[in-house]
C-alpha positions as CSV (number, residue, x, y, z in Angstrom):
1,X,-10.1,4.9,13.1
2,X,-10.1,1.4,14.3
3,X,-13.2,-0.4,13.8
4,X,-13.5,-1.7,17.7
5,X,-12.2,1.9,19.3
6,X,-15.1,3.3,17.4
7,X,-17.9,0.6,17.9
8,X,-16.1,1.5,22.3
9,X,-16.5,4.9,21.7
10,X,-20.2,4.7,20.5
11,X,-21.2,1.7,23.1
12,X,-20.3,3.9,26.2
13,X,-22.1,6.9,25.0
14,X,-25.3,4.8,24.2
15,X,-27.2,2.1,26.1
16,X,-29.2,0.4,24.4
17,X,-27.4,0.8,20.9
18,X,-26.0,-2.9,19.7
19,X,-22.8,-2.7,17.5
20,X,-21.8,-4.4,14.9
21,X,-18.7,-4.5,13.0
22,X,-16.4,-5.6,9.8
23,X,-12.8,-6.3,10.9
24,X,-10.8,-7.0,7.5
25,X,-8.7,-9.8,8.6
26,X,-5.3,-8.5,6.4
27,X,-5.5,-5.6,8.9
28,X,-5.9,-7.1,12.5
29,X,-4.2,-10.6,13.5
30,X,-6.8,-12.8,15.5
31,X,-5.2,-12.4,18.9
32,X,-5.4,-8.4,18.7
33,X,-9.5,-9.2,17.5
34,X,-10.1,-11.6,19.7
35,X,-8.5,-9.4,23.5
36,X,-10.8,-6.4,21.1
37,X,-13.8,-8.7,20.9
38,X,-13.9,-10.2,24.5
39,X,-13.5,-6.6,26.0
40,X,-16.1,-5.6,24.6
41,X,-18.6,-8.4,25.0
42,X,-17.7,-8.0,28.7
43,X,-17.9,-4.5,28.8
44,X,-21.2,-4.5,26.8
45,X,-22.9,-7.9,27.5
46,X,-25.3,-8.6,24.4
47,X,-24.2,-4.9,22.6
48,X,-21.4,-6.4,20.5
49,X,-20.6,-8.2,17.9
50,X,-17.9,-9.4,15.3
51,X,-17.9,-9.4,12.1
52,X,-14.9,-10.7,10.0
53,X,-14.2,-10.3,6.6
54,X,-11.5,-11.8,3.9
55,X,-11.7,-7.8,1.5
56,X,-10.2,-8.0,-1.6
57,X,-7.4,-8.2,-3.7
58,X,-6.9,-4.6,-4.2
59,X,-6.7,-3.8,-1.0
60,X,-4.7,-6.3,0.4
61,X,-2.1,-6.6,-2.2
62,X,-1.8,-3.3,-3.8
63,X,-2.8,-0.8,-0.6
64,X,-1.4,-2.5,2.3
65,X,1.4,-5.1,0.3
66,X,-0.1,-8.3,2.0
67,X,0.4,-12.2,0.1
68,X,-3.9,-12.6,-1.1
69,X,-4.2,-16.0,-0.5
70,X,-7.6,-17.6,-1.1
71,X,-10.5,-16.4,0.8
72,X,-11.8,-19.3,2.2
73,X,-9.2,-21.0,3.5
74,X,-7.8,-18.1,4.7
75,X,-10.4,-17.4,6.8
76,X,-10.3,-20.6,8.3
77,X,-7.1,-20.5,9.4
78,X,-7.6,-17.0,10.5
79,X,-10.8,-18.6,13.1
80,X,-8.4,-21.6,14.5
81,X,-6.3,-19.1,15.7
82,X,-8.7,-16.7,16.9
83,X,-10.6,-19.9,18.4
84,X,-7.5,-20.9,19.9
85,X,-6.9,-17.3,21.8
86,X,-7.5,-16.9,25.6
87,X,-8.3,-13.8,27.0
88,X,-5.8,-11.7,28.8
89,X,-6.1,-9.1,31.4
């Protein structure tokens, strides 16, 4: 299950419950986290929030055939774009 459906799922059967999550960035591009992240902030003001992760090589490489590039820069560039993302309805 996707990471942000769940933490949705749990956030509108709960109200005071604050979410937190780990979004492998391999798995989700930074516009699809970013429209995930600002819903939910907006839906659930102060109940949410984002956590991003690089994984590992296993994972990326070998179970979903992804280039592993190294982790730090990779997040970087991974946070410009999400940075750079503007919320659409």
């Amino acid at each position: 299950m996707s990471p942000l459906a769940w933490a949705a799922f749990v956030l509108a059967h709960t109200k005071k419950l604050i979410i937190d999550s780990q979004i492998a960035i391999y798995g989700r591009d930074a516009a699809a986290t970013k429209q995930g992240q600002h819903t939910l902030a907006k839906l659930y003001v102060g109940r949410f929030l984002l956590g991003l992760e690089v994984s590992n090589v296993r994972l990326v490489k070998d179970a979903r055939g992804h280039a592993y590039r190294p982790p730090v820069a990779t997040m970087r560039a991974y946070l410009a774009t999400f940075r750079g993302q503007k919320y659409r309805v």
